[in-house]
KEKE-3310 file (N, C-alpha, C; in steps of 0.2 Angstrom, whole numbers, plus 5000, padded with zeros to 4 digits):
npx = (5752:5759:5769:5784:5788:5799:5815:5824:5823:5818:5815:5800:5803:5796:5789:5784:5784:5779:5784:5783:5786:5790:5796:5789:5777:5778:5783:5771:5762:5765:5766:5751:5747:5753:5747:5735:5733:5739:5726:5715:5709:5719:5714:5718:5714:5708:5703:5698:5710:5720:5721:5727:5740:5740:5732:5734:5749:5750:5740:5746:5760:5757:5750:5758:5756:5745:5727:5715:5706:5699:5687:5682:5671:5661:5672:5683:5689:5684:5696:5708:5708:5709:5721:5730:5729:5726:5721:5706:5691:5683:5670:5665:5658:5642:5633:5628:5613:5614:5624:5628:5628:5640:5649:5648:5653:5668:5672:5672:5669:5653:5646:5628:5617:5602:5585:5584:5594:5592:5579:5588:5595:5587:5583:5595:5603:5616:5621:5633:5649:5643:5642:5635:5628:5629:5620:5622:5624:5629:5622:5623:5626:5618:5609:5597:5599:5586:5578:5587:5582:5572:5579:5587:5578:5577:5588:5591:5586:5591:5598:5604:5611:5623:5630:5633:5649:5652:5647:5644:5650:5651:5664:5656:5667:5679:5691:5697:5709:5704:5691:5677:5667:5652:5659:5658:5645:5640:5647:5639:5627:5631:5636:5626:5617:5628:5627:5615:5618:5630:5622:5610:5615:5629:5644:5655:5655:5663:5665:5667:5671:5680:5691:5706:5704:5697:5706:5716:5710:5707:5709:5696:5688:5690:5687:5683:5690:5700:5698:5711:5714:5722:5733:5738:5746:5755:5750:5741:5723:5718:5721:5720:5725:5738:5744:5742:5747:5759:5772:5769:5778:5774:5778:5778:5772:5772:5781:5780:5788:5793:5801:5809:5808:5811:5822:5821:5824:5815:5812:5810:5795:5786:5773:5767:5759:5743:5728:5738:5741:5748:5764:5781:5793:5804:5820:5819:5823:5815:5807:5800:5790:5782:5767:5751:5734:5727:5736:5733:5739:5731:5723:5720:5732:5738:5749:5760:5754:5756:5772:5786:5800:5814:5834:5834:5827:5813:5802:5791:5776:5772:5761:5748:5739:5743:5734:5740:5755:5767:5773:5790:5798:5816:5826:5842:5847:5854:5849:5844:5839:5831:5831:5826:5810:5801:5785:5777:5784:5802:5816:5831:5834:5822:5805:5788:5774:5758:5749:5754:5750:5738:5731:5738:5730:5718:5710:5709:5721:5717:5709:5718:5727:5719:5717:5725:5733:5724:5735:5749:5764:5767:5780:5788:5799)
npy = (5470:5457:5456:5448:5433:5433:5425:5422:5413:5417:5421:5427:5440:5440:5455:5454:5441:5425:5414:5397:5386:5370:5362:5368:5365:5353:5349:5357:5350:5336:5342:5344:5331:5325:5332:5325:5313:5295:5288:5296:5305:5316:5332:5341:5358:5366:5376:5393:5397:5390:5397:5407:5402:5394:5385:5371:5372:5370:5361:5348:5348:5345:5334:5322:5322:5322:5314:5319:5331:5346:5357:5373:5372:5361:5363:5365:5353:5345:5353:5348:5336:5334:5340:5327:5324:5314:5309:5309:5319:5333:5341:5355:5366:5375:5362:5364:5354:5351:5347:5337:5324:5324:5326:5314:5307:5312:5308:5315:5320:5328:5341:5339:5351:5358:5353:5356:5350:5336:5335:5337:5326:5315:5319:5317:5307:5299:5296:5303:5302:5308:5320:5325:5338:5348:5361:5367:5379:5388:5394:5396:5385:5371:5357:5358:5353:5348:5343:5329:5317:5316:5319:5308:5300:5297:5297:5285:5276:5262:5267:5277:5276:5270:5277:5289:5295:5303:5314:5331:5343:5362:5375:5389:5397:5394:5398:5399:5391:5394:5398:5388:5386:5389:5382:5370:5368:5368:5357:5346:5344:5342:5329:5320:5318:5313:5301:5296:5295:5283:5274:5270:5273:5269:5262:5265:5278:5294:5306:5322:5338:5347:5361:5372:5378:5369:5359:5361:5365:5355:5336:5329:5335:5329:5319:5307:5314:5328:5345:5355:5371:5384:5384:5371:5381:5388:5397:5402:5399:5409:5424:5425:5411:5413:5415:5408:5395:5393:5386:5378:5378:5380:5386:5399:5395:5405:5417:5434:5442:5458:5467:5482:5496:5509:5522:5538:5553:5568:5583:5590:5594:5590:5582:5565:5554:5550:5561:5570:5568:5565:5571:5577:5579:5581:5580:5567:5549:5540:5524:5515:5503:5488:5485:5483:5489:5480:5470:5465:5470:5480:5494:5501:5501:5511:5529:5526:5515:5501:5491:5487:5474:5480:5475:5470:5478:5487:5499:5510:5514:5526:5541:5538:5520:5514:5508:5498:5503:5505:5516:5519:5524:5525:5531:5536:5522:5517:5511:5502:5502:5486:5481:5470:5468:5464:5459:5448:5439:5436:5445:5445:5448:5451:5450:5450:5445:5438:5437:5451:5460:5458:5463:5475:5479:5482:5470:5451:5439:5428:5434:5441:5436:5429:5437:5439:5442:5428:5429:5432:5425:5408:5400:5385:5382)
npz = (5291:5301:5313:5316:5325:5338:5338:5347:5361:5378:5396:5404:5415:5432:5439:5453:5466:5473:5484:5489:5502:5502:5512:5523:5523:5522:5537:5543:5541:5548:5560:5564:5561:5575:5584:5581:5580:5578:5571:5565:5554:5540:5535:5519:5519:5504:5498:5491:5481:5488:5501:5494:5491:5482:5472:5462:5466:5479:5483:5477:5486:5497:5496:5497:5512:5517:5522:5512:5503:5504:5495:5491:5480:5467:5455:5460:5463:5451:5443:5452:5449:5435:5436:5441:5454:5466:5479:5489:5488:5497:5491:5500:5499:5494:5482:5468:5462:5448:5446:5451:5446:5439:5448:5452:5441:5441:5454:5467:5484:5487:5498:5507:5512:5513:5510:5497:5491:5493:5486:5473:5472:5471:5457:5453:5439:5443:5459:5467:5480:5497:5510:5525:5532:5548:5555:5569:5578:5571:5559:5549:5532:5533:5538:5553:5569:5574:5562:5559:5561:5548:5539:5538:5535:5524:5517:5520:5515:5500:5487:5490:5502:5502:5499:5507:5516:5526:5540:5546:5553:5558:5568:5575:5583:5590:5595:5605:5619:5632:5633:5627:5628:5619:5608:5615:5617:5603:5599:5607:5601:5591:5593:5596:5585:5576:5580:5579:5564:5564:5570:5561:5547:5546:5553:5552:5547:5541:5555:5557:5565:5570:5564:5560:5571:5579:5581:5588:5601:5610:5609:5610:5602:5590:5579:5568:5559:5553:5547:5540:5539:5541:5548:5542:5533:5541:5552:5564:5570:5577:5586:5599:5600:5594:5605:5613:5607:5603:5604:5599:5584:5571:5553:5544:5528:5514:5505:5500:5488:5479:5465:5467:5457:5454:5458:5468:5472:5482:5489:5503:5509:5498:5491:5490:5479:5476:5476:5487:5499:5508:5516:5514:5526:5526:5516:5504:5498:5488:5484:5472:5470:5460:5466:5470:5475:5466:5466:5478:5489:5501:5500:5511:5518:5518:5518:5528:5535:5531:5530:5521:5518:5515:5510:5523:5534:5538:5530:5528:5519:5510:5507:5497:5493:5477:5462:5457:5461:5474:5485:5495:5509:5506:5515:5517:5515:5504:5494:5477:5460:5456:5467:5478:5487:5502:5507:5511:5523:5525:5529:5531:5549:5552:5550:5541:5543:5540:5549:5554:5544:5540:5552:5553:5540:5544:5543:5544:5544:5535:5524:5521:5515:5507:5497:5489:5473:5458:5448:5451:5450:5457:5465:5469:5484)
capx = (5757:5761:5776:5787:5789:5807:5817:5827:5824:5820:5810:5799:5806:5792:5790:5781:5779:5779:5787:5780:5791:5790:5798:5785:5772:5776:5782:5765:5756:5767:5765:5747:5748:5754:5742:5727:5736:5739:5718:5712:5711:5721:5712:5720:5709:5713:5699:5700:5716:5724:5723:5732:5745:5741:5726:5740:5754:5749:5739:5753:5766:5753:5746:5758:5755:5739:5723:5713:5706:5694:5687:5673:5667:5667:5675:5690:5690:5687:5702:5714:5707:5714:5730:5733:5727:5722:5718:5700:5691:5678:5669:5661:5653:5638:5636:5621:5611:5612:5631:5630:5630:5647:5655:5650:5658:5674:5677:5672:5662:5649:5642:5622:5614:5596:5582:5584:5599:5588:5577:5591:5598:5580:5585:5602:5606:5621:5622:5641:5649:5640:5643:5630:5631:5624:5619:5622:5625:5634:5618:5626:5623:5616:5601:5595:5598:5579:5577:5589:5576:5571:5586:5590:5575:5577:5595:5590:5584:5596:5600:5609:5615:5632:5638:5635:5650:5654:5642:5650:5644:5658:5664:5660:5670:5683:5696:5703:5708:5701:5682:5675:5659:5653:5660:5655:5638:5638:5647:5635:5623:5634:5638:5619:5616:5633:5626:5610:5620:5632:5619:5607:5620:5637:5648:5661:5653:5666:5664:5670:5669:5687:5695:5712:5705:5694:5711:5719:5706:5708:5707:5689:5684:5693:5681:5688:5696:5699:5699:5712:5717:5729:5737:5744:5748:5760:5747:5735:5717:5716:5724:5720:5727:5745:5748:5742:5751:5765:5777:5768:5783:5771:5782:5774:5775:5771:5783:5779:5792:5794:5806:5811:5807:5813:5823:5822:5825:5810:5813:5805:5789:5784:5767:5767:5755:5734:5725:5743:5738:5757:5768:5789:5795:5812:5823:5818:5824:5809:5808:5794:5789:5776:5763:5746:5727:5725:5739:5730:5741:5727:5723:5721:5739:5743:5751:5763:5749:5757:5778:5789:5808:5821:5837:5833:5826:5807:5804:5787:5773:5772:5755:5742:5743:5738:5731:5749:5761:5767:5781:5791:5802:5821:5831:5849:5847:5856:5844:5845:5835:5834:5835:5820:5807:5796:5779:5775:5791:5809:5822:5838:5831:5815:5801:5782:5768:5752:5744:5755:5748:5731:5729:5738:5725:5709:5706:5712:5727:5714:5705:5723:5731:5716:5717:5732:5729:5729:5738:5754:5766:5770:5782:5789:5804)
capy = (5465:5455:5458:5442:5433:5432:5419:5423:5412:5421:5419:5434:5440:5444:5462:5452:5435:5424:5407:5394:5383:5363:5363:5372:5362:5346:5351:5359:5344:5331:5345:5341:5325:5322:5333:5321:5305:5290:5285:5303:5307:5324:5334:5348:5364:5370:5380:5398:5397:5386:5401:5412:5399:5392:5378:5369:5371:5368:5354:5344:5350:5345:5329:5316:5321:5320:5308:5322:5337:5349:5362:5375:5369:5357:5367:5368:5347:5343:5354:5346:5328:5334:5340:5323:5323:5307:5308:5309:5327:5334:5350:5359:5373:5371:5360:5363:5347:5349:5345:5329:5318:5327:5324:5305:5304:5314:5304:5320:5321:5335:5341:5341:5352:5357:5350:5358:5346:5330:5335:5336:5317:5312:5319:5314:5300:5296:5299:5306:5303:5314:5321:5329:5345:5350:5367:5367:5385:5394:5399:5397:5381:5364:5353:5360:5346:5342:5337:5324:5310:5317:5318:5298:5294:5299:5295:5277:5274:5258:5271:5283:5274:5266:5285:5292:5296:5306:5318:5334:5352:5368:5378:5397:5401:5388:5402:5402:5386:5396:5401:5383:5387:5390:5376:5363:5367:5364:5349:5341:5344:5335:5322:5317:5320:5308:5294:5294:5292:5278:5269:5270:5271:5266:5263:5269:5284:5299:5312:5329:5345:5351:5365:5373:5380:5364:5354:5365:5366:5347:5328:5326:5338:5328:5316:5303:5316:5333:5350:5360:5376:5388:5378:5370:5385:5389:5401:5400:5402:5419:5430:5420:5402:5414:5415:5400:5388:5398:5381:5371:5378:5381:5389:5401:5395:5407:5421:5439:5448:5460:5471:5487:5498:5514:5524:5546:5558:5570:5584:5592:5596:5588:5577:5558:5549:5551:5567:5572:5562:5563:5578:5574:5579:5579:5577:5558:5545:5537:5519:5513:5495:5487:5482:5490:5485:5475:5462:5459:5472:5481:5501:5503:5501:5519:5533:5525:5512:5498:5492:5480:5473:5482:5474:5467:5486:5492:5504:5513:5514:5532:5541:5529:5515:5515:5499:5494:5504:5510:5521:5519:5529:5522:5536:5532:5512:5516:5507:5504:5497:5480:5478:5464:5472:5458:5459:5443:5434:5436:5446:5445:5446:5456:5447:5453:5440:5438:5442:5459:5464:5458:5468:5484:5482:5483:5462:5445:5436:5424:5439:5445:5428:5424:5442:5439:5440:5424:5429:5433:5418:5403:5396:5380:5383)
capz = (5291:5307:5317:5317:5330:5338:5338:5353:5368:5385:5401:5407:5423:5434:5444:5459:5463:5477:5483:5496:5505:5502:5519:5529:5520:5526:5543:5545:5542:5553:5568:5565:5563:5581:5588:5580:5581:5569:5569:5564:5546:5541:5527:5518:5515:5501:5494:5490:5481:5493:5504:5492:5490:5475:5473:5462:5470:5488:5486:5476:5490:5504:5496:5501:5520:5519:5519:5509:5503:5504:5492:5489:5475:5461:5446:5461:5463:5444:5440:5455:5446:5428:5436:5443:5461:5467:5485:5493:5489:5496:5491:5508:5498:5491:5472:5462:5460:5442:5445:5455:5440:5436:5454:5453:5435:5444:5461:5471:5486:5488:5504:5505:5519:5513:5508:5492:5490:5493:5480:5467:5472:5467:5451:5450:5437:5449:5466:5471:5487:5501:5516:5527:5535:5552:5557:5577:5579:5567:5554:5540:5528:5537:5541:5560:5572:5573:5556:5559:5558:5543:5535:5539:5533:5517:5516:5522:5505:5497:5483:5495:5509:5502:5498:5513:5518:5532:5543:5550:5557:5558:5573:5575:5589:5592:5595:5613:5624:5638:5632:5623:5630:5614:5605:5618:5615:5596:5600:5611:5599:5585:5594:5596:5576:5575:5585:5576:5558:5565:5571:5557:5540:5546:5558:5549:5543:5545:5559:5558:5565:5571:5558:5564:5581:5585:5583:5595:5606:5609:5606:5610:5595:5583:5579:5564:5554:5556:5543:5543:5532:5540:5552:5538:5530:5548:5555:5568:5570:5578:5590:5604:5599:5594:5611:5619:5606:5601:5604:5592:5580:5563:5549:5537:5520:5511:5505:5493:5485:5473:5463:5465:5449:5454:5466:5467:5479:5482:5493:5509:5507:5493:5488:5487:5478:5475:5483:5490:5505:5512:5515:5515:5532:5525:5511:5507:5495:5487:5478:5469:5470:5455:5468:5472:5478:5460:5470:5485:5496:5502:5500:5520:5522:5515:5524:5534:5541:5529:5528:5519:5523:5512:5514:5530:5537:5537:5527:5528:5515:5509:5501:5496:5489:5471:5459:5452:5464:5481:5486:5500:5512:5511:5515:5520:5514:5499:5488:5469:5454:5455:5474:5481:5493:5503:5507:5518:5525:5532:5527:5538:5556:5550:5547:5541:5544:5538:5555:5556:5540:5541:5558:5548:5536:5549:5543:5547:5539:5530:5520:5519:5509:5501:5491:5485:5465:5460:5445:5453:5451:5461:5464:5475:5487)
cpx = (5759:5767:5777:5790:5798:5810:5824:5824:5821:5815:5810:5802:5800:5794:5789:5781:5781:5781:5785:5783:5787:5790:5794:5779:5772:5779:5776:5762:5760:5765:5757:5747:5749:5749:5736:5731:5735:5730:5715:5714:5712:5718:5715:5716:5713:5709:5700:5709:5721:5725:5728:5739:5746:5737:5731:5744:5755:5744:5746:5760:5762:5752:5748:5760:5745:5732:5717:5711:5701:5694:5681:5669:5669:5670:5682:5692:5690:5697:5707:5713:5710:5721:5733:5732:5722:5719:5709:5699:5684:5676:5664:5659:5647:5639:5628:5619:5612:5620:5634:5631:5640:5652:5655:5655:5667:5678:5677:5665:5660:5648:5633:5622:5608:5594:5581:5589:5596:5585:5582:5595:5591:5581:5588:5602:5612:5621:5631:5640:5647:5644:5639:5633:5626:5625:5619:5623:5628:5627:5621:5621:5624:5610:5601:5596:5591:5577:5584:5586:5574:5573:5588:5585:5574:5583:5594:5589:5592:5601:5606:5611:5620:5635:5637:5640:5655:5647:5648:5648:5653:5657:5662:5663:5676:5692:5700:5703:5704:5693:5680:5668:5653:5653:5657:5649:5636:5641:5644:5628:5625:5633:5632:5615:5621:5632:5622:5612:5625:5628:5613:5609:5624:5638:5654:5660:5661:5663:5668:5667:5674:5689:5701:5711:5703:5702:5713:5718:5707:5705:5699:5683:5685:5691:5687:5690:5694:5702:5701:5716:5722:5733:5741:5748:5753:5755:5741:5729:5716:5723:5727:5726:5738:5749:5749:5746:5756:5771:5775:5773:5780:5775:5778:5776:5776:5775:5781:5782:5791:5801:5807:5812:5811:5816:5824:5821:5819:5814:5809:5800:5784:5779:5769:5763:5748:5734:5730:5741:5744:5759:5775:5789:5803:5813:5823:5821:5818:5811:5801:5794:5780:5772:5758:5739:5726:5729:5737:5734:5736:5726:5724:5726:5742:5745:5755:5762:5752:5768:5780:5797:5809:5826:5839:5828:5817:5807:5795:5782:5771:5765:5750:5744:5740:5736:5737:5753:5761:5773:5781:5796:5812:5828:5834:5848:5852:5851:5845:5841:5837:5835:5826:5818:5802:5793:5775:5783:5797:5814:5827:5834:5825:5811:5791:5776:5763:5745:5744:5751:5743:5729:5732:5734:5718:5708:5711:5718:5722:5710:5712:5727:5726:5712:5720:5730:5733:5733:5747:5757:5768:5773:5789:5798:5808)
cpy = (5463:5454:5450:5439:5430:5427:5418:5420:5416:5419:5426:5434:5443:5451:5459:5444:5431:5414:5403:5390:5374:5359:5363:5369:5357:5345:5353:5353:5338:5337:5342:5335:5321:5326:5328:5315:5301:5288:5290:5304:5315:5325:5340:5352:5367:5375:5387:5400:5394:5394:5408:5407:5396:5385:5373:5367:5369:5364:5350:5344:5347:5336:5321:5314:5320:5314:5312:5327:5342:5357:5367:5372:5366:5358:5365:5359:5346:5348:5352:5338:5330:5337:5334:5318:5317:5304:5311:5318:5329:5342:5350:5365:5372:5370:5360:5357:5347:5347:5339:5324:5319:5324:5319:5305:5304:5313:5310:5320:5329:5334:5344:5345:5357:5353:5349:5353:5337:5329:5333:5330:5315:5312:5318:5306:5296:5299:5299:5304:5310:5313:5325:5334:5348:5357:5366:5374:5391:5397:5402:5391:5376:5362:5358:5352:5343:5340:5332:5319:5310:5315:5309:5293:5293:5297:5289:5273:5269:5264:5275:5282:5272:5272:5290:5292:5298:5311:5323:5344:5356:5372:5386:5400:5397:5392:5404:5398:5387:5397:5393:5382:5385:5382:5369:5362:5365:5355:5343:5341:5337:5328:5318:5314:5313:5302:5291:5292:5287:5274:5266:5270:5268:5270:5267:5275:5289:5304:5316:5336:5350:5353:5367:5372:5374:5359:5356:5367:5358:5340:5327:5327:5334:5323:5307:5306:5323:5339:5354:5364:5378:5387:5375:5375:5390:5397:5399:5401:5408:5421:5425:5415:5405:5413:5410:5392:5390:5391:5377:5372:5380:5386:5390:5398:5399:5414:5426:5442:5451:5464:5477:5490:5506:5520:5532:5549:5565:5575:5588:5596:5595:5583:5571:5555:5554:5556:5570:5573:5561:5569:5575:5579:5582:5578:5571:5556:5539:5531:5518:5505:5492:5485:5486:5486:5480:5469:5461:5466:5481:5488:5507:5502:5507:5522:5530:5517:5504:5498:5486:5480:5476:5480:5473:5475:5487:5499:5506:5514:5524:5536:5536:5524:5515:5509:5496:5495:5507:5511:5519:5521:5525:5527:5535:5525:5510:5511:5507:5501:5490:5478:5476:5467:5463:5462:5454:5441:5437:5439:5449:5444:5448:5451:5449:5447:5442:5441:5448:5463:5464:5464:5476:5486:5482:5474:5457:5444:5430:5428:5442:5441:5428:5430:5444:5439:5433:5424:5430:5424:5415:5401:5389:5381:5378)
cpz = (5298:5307:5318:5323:5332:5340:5344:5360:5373:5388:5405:5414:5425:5438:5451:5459:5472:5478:5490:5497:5506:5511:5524:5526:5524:5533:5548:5545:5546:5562:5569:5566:5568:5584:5587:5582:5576:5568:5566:5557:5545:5535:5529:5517:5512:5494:5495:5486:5485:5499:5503:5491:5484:5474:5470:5467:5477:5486:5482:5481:5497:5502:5497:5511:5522:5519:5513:5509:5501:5500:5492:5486:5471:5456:5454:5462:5457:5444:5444:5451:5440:5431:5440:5450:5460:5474:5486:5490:5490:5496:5497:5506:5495:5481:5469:5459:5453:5442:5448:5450:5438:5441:5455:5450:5437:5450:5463:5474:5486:5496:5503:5511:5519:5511:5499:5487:5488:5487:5475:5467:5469:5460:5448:5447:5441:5452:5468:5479:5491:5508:5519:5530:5540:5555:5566:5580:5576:5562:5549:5537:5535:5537:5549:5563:5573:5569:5554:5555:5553:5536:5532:5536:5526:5515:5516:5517:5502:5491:5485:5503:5510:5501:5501:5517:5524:5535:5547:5552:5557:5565:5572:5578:5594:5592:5600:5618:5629:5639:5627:5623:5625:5608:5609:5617:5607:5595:5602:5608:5594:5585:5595:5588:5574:5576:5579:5568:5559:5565:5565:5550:5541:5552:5558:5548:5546:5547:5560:5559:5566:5562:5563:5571:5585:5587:5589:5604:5612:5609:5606:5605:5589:5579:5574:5559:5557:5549:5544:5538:5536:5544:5547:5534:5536:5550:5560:5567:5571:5583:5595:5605:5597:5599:5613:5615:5602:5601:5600:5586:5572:5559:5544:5531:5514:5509:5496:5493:5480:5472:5463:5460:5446:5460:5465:5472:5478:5489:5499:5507:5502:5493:5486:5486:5478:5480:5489:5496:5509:5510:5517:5522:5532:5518:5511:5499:5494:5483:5476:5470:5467:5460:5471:5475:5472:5464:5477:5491:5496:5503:5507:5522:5518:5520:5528:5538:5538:5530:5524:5521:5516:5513:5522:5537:5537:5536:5524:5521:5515:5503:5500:5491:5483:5467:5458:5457:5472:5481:5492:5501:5512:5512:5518:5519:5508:5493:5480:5466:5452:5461:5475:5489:5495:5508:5512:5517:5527:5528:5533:5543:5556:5549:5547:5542:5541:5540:5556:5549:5540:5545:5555:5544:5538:5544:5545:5540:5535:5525:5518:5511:5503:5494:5488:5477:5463:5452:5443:5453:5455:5463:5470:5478:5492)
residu = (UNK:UNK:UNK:UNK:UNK:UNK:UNK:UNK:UNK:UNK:UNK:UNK:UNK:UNK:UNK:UNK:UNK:UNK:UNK:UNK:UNK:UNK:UNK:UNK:UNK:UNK:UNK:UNK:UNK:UNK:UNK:UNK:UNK:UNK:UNK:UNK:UNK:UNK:UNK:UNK:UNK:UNK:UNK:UNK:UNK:UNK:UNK:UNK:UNK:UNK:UNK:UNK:UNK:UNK:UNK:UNK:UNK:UNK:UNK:UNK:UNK:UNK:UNK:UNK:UNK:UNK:UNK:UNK:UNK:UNK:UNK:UNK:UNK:UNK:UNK:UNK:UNK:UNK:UNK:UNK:UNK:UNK:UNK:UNK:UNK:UNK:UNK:UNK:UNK:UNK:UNK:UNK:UNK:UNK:UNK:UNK:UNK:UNK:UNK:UNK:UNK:UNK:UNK:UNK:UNK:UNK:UNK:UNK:UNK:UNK:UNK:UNK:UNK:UNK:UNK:UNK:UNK:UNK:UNK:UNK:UNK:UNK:UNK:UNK:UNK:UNK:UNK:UNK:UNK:UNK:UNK:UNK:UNK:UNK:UNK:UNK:UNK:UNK:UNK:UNK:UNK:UNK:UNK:UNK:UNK:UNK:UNK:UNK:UNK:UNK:UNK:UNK:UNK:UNK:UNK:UNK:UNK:UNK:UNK:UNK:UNK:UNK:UNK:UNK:UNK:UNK:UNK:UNK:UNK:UNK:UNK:UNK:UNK:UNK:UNK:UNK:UNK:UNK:UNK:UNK:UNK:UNK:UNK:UNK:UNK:UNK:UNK:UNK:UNK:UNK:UNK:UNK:UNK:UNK:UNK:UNK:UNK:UNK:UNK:UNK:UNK:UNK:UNK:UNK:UNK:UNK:UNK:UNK:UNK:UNK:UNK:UNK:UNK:UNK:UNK:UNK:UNK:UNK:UNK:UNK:UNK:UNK:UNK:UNK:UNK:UNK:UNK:UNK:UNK:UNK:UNK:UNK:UNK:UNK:UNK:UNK:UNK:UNK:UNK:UNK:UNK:UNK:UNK:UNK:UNK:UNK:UNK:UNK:UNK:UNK:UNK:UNK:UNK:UNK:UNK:UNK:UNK:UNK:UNK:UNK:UNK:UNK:UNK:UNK:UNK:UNK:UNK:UNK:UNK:UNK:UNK:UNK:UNK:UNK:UNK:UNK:UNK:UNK:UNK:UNK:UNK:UNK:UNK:UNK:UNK:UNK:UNK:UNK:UNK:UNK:UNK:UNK:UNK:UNK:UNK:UNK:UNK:UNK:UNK:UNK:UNK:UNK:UNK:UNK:UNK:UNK:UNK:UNK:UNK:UNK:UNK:UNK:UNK:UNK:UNK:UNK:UNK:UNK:UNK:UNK:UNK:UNK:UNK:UNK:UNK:UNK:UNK:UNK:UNK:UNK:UNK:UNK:UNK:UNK:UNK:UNK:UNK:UNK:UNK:UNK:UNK:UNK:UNK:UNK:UNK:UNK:UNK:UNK:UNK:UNK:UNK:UNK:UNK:UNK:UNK:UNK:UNK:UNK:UNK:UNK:UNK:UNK:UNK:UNK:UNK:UNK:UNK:UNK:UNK:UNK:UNK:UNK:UNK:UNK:UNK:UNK:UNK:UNK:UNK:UNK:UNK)
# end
């Protein structure tokens, strides 16, 4: 017999969840904005779960400052096209020829950048918007800049010459106004590669290769539009770019709180957590807080090596951290059940970032965001 369902109203309350700021969204994209100038077309990146922000909710919050938007793949463009989204989108990860017909039908361009690619436009019943992709140094995806001519001559073709369009290569080292070294060489190849698809497709074609760093790096990277993911999410490219562009004013958007679950005193000497990996030092006051490696906060912040804001206060990570939970030290804070711990962002004068935790956890603030689960909720601030 089935338990009947109740007729009493209510809305779960989460244990965890996180909130991104309207605010720091559209802030973030007019800072850039003046850096490119009004000719430069701004695209949002917003693959990977928008960065951990929420593929949703941050493009929707970003999409009326931008000219468009860039995904991995096309499952993450069809699904921005059924929730509404009507700006420009291209995927920049690779798309399985067997799905070009799909990205015509859906007003989504793809990016080609083997040959393998080519072939499966031959077999495409519609040819989707393209955008080529040039290998100049990074050794990832791309054409080689000698097969250029190849490329052009094949594209030239009536069939696939009106939906070409942009051409655009990536940086791998576009991380410190002072060393460009690097980057100027994959640019000088680009912009050889660029020449030869203006003069031979379009004038107009779009040219891109600046991402956060190349914007920053400046103007002459930034071609006729410019890709940029954390930058709009108020953080920089690296370490470097912290310092040197530290007055650009970028405001994280992105804040993780949780709830407090449980608060007990433990006393000197005692074992906290997995493989009693931690010895009290002292009579402690212990909370619990529902958050573990399953949400994204990351195993290598056990023992101390991780913290979150309590009431405006840091307040250390204790033991390891387990799939669901961590403990943490707040002795003398007075704490209760029901008091909000945060994870990224600002409480009172405190604030934790994405880069300080990133670097806590031996990786970058982009592997840190984008392991957020993304089943932790959303929501717009």
């Amino acid at each position: 017999m089935s338990a009947k369902r109740s007729s009493v109203s209510f809305r779960l309350l989460p244990r965890t969840w996180i909130t991104v700021s309207k605010a720091a969204a559209k802030h973030n994209c007019r800072v850039f904005r003046s850096l490119i100038g009004p000719k430069v077309k701004l695209w949002g990146v917003v693959k990977s779960n928008a960065y951990g922000h929420g593929l949703y909710l941050w493009s929707e919050l970003i999409s009326p400052h931008v000219d468009g938007l860039c995904v991995d793949s096309l499952i993450e463009g069809v699904r921005l096209r059924e929730r509404g989204i009507e700006k420009s989108i291209l995927v920049i990860g690779p798309t399985l020829p067997e799905l070009f017909d799909e990205a015509s039908a859906r007003g989504v361009a793809v990016s080609i950048s083997g040959f393998a690619d080519l072939d499966g436009l031959r077999r495409a019943q519609a040819v989707p918007e393209l955008h080529v992709e040039f290998d100049t140094g990074f050794h990832r995806r791309g054409f080689y800049p000698g097969e250029a001519k190849k490329v052009l001559k094949f594209l030239s073709a009536a069939r696939y010459r009106s939906k070409i369009k942009g051409v655009y290569t990536h940086f791998a080292s576009a991380k410190d106004v002072h060393y460009p070294g690097y980057t100027d060489l994959q640019f000088e190849r680009f912009q050889k590669i660029a020449a030869l698809f203006k003069r031979d497709i379009s004038s107009r074609i779009e040219v891109h290769a600046a991402a956060s760093g190349g914007v920053l790096l400046g103007k002459k990277y930034h071609g006729t539009a410019v890709r940029v993911g954390m930058g709009l999410y108020g953080y920089p490219y690296s370490k470097e770019m912290e310092y040197q562009c530290k007055d650009l004013g970028l405001r994280a958007a992105l804040t993780w709180r949780a709830t407090v679950t449980e608060v007990k005193r433990a006393e000197r000497g005692a074992y906290v957590g997995y493989d009693n990996a931690e010895r009290l030092t002292r009579d402690s006051e212990l909370a619990v807080i529902p958050i573990g490696y399953w949400h994204g906060f990351s195993r290598s912040l056990s023992g101390r090596a991780g913290e979150v804001l309590i009431k405006g206060r840091r307040v250390p990570v204790l033991g390891r951290v387990s799939m669901d939970m961590i403990v943490v030290d707040v002795t003398g804070l007075r704490i209760k059940t029901g008091d909000t711990a945060t994870l990224i962002g600002r409480d009172g004068k405190e604030f934790i970032s994405a880069m300080e935790i990133g670097e806590r956890s031996g990786t970058s603030h982009y592997e840190f965001l984008t392991r957020i689960n993304p089943l932790i909720e959303r929501r717009p601030s």
